[in-house]
matplotlib code that plots the C-alpha trace (Angstrom):
import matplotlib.pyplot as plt

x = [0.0, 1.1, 1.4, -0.2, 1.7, 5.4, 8.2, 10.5, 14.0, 12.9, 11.8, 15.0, 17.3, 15.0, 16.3, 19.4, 19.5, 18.1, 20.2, 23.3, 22.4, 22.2, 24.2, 23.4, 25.4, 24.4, 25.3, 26.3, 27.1, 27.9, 31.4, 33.4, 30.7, 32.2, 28.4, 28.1, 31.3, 30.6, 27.4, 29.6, 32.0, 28.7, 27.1, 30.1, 31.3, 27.5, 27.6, 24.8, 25.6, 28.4, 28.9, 29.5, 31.6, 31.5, 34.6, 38.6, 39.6, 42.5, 39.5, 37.9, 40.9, 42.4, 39.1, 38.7, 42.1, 41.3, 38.5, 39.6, 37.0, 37.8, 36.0, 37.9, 34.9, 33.6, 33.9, 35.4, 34.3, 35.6, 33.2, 35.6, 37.1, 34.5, 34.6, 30.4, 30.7, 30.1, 27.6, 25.6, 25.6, 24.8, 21.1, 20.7, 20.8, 18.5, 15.7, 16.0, 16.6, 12.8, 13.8, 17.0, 19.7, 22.9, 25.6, 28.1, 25.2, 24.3, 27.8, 28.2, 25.0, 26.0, 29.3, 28.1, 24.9, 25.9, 23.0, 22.9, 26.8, 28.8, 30.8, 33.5]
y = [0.0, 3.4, 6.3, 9.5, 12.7, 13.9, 11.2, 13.8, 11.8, 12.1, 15.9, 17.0, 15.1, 17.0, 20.4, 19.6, 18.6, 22.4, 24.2, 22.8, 23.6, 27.5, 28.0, 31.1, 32.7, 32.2, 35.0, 32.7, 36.1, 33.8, 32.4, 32.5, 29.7, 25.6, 24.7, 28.1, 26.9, 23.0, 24.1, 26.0, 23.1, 20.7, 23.3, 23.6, 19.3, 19.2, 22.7, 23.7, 27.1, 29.6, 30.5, 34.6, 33.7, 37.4, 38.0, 38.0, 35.5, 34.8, 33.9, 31.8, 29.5, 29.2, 27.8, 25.2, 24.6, 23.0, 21.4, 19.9, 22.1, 22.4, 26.1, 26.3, 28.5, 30.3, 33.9, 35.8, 39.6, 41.4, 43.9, 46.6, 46.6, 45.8, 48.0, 48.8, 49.6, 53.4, 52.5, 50.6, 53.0, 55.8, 53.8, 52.5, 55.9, 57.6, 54.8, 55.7, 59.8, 60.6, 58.5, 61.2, 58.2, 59.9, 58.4, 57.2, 56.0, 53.6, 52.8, 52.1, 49.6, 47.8, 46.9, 45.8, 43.9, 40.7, 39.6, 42.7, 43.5, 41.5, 41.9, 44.1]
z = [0.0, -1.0, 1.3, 1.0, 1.3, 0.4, 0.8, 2.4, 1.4, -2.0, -1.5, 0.0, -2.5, -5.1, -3.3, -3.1, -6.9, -7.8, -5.2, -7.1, -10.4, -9.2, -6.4, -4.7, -2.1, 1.7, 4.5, 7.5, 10.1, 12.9, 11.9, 15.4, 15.6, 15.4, 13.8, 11.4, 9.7, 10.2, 8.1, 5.9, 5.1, 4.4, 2.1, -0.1, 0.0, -1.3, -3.6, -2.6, -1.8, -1.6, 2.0, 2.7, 6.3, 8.2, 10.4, 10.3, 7.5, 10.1, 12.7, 10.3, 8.9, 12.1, 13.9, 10.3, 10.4, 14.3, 13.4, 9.9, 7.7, 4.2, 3.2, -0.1, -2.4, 0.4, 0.7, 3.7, 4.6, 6.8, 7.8, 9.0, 5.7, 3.7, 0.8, 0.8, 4.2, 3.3, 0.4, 2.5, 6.2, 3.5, 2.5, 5.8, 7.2, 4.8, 5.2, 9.0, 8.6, 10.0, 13.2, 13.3, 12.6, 11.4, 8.8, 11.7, 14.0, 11.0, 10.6, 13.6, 13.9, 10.5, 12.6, 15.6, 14.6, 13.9, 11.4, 9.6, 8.5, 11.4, 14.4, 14.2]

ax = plt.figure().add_subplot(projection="3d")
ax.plot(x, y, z, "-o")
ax.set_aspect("equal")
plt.show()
């Protein structure tokens, strides 16, 4: 007898199968995490994704390194130093200008907001 409903192996193998013919790119803000980058390493042995670590590329190899992660593909911003920085505290601050938000009060947010930019 057949059962009714989704056969959820079958589903997620099907997701998998269209996430790889596209990869898109995956913010994963968390990366002084073990699990962010565990998840990072799984996404890209299955390329699935790219994975957009936020943090010190340093940070990030060195923590891999200790736990055997291979994150060859991913990409590593800094957000101090990312180069947008300015482009994006610039937009933030003018959607938030009629709650008086100023340019270096939205810098300043985008750095220390994990899940928006990342930690500084």
């Amino acid at each position: 007898m057949m059962r009714k409903g989704i056969d959820m192996s079958r589903y997620i193998t099907s997701l998998k199968q269209q996430a790889a013919q596209k990869p898109q790119r995956i913010v994963l803000p968390e990366s002084d995490d073990i699990r962010i980058l565990q998840a990072a390493d799984r996404v890209l042995a299955e390329q699935l994704a790219i994975p957009v670590l936020l943090g010190k590329e340093g940070d990030i190899q060195e923590l891999a390194s200790r736990y055997q992660l291979d994150l060859e593909g991913a990409e590593v911003i800094y957000p101090k130093k990312y180069p947008g920085l300015e482009s994006l505290a610039q937009t933030y601050a003018d959607k938030r200008k009629a709650t008086g938000m100023t340019l270096e009060e939205s810098r300043r947010f985008l750095l220390n907001h994990p899940c928006i930019l990342g930690p500084p």
